[in-house]
C-alpha positions in Angstrom: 113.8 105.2 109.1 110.3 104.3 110.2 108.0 102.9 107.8 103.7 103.8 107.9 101.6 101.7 108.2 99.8 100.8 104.8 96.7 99.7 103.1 97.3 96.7 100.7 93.6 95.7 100.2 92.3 95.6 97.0 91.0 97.9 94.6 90.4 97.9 91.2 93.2 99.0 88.5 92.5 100.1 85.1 96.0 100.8 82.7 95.1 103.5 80.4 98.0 104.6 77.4 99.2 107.6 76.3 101.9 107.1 73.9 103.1 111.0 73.8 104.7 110.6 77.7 108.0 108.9 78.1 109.5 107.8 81.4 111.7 109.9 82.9 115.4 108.3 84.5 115.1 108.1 87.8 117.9 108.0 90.7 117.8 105.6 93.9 119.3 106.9 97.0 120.3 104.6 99.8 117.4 105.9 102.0 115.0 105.9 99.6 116.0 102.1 98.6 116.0 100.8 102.4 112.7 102.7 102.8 111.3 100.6 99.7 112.8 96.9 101.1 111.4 97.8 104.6 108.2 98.3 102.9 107.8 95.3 100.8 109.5 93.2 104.1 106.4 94.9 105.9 104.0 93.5 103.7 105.4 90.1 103.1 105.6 90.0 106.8 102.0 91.0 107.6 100.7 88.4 105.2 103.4 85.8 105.5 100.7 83.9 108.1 98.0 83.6 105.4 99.9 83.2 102.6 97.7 85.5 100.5 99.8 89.2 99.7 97.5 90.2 97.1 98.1 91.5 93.9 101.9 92.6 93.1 100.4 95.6 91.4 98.7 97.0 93.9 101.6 96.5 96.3 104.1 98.6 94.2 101.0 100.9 93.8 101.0 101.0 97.6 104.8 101.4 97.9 104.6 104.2 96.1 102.0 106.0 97.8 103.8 105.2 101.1 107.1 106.8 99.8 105.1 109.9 98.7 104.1 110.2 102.7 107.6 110.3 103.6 108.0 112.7 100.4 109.9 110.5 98.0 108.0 110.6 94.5 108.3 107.6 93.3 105.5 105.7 90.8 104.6 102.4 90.8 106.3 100.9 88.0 109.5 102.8 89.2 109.3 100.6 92.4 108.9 97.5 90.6 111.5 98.2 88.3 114.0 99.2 91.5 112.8 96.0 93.0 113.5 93.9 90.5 117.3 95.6 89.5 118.3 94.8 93.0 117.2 91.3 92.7 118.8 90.4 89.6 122.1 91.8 91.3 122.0 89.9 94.0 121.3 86.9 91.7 124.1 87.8 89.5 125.9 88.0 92.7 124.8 84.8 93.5 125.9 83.2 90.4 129.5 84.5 89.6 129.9 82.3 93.1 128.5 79.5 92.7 129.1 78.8 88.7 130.8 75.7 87.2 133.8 75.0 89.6 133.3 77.2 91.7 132.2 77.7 95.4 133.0 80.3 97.2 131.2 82.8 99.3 129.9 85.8 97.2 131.0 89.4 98.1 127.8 90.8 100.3 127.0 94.2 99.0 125.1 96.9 100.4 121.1 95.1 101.1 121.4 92.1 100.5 120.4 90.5 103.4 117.2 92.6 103.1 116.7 90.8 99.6 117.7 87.6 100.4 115.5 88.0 103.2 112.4 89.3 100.8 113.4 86.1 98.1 112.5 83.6 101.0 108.8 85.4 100.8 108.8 86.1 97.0 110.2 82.7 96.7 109.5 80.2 99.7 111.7 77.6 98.3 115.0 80.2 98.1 116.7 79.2 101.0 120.2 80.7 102.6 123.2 78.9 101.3 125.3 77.1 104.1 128.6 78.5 105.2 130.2 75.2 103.3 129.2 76.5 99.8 126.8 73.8 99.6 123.3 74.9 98.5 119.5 73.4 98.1 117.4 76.2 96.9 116.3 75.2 93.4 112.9 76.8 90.8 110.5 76.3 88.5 110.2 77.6 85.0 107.2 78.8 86.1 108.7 80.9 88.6 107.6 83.9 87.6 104.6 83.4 86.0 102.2 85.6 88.2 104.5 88.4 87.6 103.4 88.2 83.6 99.7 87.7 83.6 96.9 90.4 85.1 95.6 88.7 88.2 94.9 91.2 90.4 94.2 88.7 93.4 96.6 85.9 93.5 100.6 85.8 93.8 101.2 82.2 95.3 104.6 80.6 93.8 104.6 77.1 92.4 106.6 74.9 94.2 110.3 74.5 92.6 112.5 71.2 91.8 115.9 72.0 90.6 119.3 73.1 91.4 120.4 76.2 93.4 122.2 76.4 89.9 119.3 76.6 87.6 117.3 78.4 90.4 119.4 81.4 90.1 120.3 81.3 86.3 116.3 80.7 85.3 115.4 83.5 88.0 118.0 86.0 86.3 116.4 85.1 82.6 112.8 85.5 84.3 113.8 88.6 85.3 115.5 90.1 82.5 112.5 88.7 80.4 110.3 90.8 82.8 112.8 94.1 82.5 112.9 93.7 79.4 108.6 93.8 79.0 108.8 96.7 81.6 111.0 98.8 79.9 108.5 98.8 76.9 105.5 98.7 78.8 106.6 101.8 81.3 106.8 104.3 78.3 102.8 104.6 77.9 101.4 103.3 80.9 99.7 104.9 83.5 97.9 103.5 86.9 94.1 104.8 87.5 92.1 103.3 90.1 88.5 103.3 89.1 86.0 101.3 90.6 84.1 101.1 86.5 84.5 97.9 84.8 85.3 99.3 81.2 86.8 103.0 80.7 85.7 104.7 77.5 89.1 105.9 75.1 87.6 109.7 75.5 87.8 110.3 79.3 90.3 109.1 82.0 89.1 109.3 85.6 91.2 110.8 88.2 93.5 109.0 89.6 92.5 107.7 93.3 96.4 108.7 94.5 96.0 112.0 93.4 92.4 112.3 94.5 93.5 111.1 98.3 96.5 114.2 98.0 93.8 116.2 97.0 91.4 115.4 100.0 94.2 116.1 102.5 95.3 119.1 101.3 91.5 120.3 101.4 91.4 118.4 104.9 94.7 120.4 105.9 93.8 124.0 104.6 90.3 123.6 106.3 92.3 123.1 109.6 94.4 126.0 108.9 91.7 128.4 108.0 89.9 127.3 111.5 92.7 127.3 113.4 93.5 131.1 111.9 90.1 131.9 112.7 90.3 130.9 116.1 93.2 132.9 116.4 91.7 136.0 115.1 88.9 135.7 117.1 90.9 135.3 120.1 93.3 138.6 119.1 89.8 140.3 118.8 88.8 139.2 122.0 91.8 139.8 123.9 92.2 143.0 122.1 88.7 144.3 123.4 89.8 142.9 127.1 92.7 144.7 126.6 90.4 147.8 125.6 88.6 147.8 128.9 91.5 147.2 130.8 92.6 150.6 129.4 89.2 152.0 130.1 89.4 151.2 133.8 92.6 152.4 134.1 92.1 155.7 132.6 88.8 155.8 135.3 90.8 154.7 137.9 93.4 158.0 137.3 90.3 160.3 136.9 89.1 159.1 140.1 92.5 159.6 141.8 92.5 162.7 140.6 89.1 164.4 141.4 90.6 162.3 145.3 93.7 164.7 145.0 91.4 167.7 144.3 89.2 167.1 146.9 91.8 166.9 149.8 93.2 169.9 148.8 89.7 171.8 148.9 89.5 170.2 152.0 92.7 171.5 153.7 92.4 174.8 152.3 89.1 174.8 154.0 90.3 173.8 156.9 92.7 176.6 157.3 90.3 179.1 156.5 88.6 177.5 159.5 91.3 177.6 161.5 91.4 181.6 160.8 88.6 182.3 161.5 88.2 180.5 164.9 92.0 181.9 165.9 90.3 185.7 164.9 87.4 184.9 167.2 89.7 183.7 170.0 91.2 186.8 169.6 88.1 188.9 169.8 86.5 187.7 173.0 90.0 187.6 174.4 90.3 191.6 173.5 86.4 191.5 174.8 87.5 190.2 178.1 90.3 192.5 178.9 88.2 195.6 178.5 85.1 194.2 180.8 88.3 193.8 183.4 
């Protein structure tokens, strides 16, 4: 499944609530959750060089309008949410197999190299544990801490000290803390891009997804209605070609005709001539004989 190309610059976001719509539950197919990880792996990937992936807002903001050109609806917070499940998974995962005592190698379930693979970016110090069990990834308390505040323009990680132990335990509470906020949060929030600094309570601006949709669909039914033109044109023209054509035939069998006509006025003169000289051949040969 090929992923677009997509637009993570920044724009302005604006949260606006209204309490009366409630999230609806949404279901994850496989292709629409490898679509999503080959998303966010493009974006870590383009940026990976500078270090600088922008707001995580605006990226799930741009996953979802990505999905919607490959005709999965899917908002923003949706994709966050589905992000973050299949991290805490793999985490969980993670843990069972490498708790008190234990070391052994987790059971791999379905994308979780693509996550693993994504935690390296999310989190640079998350590292791969060794075949022999023995692992040095280790995190902050302050792991998360960009994923709780507003900044629209910032998402480095601090740098992390502990054990692969506490990294994936304190990463799992981080993320059910963050869940947890999410869950309440998704019930009235909505995501308007509006380039005003402050939006009155009495009017909401139309989104800038929905105002994109609605410029291609004007863009697309603009095509159609030339392109339909064109065609009519063309039927028009090809029906007055056709027309003549018609014309000239029709001429052309009138013209055979009046031919037809002609060469048989033509023979029947000439056998009228014929007649008459034979009758005059006759007469001056009668003429002769009587002279004699």
């Amino acid at each position: 499944m090929d992923v677009e190309g997509v637009d993570f610059g920044s724009h302005g976001i604006i949260y606006v609530t209204q309490e009366k719509e409630k999230p609806t539950v949404t279901e994850w197919t496989n292709s629409a959750t490898e679509l999503l990880l080959k998303i966010l792996k493009k974006h870590y990937q383009t940026h990976s060089n500078d270090g600088k992936f922008g707001s995580k807002r605006l990226l799930y903001e741009n996953c979802s309008i990505a999905m919607k050109k490959k005709g999965l609806r899917y908002t923003a917070p949706q994709c966050e949410n589905k992000w973050k499940s299949l991290k805490r998974r793999f985490l969980t995962n993670k843990r069972s197999a490498t708790g008190k005592g234990k070391r052994r190698i987790p059971r791999k379930q379905m994308f979780d190299d693509e996550i693993e693979f994504l935690l390296q970016y999310v989190h640079p110090q998350f590292k791969k544990e060794p075949e022999d069990g023995n692992s040095t990834g280790g995190f902050d308390e302050e792991m998360d801490q960009d994923e709780e505040n507003h900044e629209e323009n910032e998402m480095d990680e601090p740098k992390y000290t502990q054990t692969d132990e506490e990294f994936v335990q304190r990463m799992l509470k981080g993320s059910d803390d963050e869940d947890q906020k999410d869950n309440v949060l998704a019930e009235n929030i909505h995501y308007v891009v509006s380039p005003q600094p402050k939006l009155e309570a009495s009017s909401v601006e139309t989104p800038k997804v929905d105002n994109l949709i609605v410029n291609e669909v004007k863009e697309l039914t603009n095509v159609m209605r030339n392109s339909m033109t064109a065609n009519t044109d063309l039927l028009k023209s090809h029906g007055a070609s056709y027309e003549q054509i018609l014309v000239c035939m029709d001429s052309l069998d009138r013209k055979a005709d009046e031919r037809i006509e002609i060469e048989k006025k033509m023979l029947e003169q000439k056998k009228i001539q014929n007649t008459l000289l034979a009758k005059i051949v006759q007469r001056l040969s009668a003429n002769n004989g009587s002279f004699n």
